[in-house]
N, C-alpha and C positions, 0 to 999 in steps of 0.2 A: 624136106622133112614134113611129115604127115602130122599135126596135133590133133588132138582129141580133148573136149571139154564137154564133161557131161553137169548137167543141171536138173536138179528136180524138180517137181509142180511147183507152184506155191499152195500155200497154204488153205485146206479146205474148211469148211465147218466140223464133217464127221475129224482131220486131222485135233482142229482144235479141242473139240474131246476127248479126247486119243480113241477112239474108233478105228475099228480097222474100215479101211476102203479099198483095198486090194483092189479089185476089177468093177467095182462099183463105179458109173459113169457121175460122179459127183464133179459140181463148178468150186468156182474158189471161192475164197471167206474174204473180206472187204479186205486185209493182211496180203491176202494172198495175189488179188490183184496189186497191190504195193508193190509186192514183192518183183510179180512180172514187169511191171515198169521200173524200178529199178535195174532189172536186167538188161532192159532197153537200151536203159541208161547207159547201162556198161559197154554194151554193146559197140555202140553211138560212140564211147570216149579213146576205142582201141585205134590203132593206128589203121594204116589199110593193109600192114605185113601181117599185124595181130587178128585182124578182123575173122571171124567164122567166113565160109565159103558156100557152106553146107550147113542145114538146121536140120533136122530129123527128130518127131515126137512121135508118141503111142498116140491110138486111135482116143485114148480118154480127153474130154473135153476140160479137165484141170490143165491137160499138159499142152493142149494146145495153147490154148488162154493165156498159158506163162507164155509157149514161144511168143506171140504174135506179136509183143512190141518189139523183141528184140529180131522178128523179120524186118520186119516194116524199117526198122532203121537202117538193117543190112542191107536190103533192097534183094530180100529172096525169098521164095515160098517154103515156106513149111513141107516136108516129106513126111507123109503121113505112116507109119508102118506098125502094126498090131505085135510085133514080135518085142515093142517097147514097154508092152503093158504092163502093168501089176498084177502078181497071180490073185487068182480067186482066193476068199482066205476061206471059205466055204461058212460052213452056220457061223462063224466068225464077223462074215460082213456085215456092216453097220452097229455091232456092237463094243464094248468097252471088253476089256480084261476083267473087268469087276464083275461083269452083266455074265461073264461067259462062267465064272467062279462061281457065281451065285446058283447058276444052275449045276455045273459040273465043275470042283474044286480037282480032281485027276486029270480032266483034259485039260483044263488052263493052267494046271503045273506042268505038265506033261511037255504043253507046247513052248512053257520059258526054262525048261531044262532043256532040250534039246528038239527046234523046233523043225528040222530038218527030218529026223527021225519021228517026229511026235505031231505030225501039220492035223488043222483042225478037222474033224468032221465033213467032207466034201473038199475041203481044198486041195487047188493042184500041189503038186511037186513045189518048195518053194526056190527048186534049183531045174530050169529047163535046159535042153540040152541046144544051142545053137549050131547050125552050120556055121565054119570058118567063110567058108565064099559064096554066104546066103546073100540077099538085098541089101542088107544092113554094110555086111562087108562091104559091097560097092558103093553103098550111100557114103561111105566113110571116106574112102580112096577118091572119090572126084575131084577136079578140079587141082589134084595135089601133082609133085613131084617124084613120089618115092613113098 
């Protein structure tokens, strides 16, 4: 049986303001490093049946940063693959909800009514569309049974 556990960055600075960061290359927040070691942590206490086999992050340096401890404990590299990214949030990036209101009170409702339909000013799609048996697919299935 194949599992899947998905985890996200820790913690950034623009996150701790609530900023959007979408595809913005931002590190973690002194939290956020915590948080990656704790994962470690977790990593380190699973059995070797439980244990990841396979780590795979987005090209952003938040997400690698989380992975790293809990490589290093597993004793595997990081798979690096850009299709893990956070979309662009476009004139959105590095600003607040408040910042975005202030200037256009229609776009920043627009986008918490229905943000799918309504995404900011420049940002991508924030639903891309994957191949079933791209990289990822295969980064997934290694090392497994089924």
């Amino acid at each position: 049986m194949t599992s899947l556990l998905l985890v996200r960055h820790g913690e950034t600075e623009w996150h701790r303001e609530n900023r959007y960061a979408g595809s913005s290359d931002i590190g973690l927040a002194p939290a956020g490093y915590a948080q990656a070691r704790l994962l470690g942590e977790w990593a380190g206490s699973r059995t070797a049946a439980e244990r990841p086999t396979v780590l795979a992050c987005s090209t952003l340096r938040r997400s690698q940063l989380t992975a790293a401890p809990a490589a290093r404990v597993l004793g595997v590299r990081p798979e690096i693959h850009a299709d893990l990214r956070e979309v662009h949030f476009g004139s959105a990036e590095g600003r607040t909800l408040d910042e975005i209101r202030a200037d256009s009170a229609q776009i920043a409702d627009s986008f918490v009514r229905d943000p799918v339909a309504s995404p900011f000013p420049g940002a991508e799609p924030l639903f891309r569309g994957r191949q079933p048996d791209g990289p990822l697919s295969t980064t997934a299935c290694q090392g497994t049974s089924g």
